[in-house]
C-alpha positions in Angstrom: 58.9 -53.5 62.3 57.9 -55.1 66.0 54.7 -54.4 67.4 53.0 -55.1 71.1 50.2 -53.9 72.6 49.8 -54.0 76.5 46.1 -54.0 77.6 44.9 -53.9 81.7 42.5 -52.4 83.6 42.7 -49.2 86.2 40.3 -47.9 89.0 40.7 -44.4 89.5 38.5 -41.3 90.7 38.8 -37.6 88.4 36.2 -34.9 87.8 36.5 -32.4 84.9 37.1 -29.0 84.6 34.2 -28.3 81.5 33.2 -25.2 79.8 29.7 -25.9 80.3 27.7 -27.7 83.5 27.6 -31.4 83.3 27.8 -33.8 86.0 31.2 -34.9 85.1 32.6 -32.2 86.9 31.1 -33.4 90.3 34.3 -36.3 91.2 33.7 -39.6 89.9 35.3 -42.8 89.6 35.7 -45.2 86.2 37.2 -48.7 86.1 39.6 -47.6 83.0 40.4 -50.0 80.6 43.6 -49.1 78.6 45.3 -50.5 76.1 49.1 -48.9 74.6 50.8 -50.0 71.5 54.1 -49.7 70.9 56.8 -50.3 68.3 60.5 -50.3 67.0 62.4 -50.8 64.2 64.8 -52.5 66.1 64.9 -54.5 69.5 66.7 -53.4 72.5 69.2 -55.6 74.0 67.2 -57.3 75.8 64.8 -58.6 73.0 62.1 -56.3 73.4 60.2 -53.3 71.9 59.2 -52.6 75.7 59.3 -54.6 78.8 55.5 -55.5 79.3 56.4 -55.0 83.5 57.8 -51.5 82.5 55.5 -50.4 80.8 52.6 -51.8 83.7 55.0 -49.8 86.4 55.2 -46.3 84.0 50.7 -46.7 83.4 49.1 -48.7 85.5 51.1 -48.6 88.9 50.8 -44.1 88.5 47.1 -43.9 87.5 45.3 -47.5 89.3 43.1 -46.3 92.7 44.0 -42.6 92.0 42.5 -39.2 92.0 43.9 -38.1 88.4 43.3 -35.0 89.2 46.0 -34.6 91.9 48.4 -37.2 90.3 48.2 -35.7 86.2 49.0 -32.1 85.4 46.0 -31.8 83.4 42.4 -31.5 83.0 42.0 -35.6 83.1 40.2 -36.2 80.2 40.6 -39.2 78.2 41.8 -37.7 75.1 44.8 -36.0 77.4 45.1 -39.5 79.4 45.7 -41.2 75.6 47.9 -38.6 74.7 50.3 -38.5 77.9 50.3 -42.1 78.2 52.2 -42.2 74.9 55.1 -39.3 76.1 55.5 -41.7 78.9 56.7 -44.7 77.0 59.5 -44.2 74.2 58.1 -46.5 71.7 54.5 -45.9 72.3 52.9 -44.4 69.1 49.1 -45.4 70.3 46.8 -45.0 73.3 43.4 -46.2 73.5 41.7 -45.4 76.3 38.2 -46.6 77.8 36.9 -44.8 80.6 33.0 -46.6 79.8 31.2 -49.0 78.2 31.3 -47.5 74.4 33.4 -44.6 75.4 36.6 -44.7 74.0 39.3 -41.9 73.2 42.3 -43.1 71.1 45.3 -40.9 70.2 47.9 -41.7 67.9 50.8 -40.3 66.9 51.2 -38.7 63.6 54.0 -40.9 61.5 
C-alpha cells in the first residue's frame, strides 16, 4: 500500500447555520489548516497515489480567501469540510481539518 498526506494552510470566511444561538453564526473568518491522506494499492502511470499540485488545485485553490458558505453546498462545518474534501479526491480515505488552535474535526472513511 502507498500512502501521502498533503498538508497547507487556507484563509477563508463561513458562519454557521446552528440549532441553538452561538456566535459562530455571526460570519467569521479562520486560517484553516488542512491536512488529506490518501492511498492506493497501486500507482498511476505517472508514479503517484495523487499529484501533490492536483490535489492543492481540487482543496486549497476552491476553499483559500473564500466565503464557504457561497462556494460549499453545505452548512460549512468542519466535520462536512473533512468529509467532502475526501469525495473530491479519488484516493483520499482521510481529512483532518483545523479550523483553531485545538480544534480539529477528522473524518475518515470506513475500510
Amino acid at each position: 500500500m502507498y500512502y501521502i498526506k498533503k498538508s497547507f494552510e487556507i484563509s477563508a470566511s463561513h458562519h454557521l447555520k446552528l440549532s441553538y444561538q452561538s456566535k459562530c453564526c455571526n460570519v467569521h473568518g479562520h486560517n484553516w489548516h488542512i491536512t488529506i491522506y490518501c492511498k492506493s494499492r497501486e500507482l498511476n502511470k505517472d508514479g503517484m497515489v495523487a499529484d501533490f499540485s492536483e490535489v492543492k488545485r481540487l482543496i486549497h485553490d476552491r476553499l483559500d480567501h473564500a466565503d464557504l458558505n457561497k462556494v460549499l453546498p453545505f452548512n460549512p462545518t468542519a466535520e462536512n469540510i473533512a468529509h467532502w474534501i475526501t469525495e473530491q479526491i479519488p484516493t483520499c480515505y482521510k481529512a483532518e481539518v483545523q479550523e483553531s488552535e485545538g480544534n480539529v474535526a477528522i473524518y475518515e472513511e470506513d475500510l
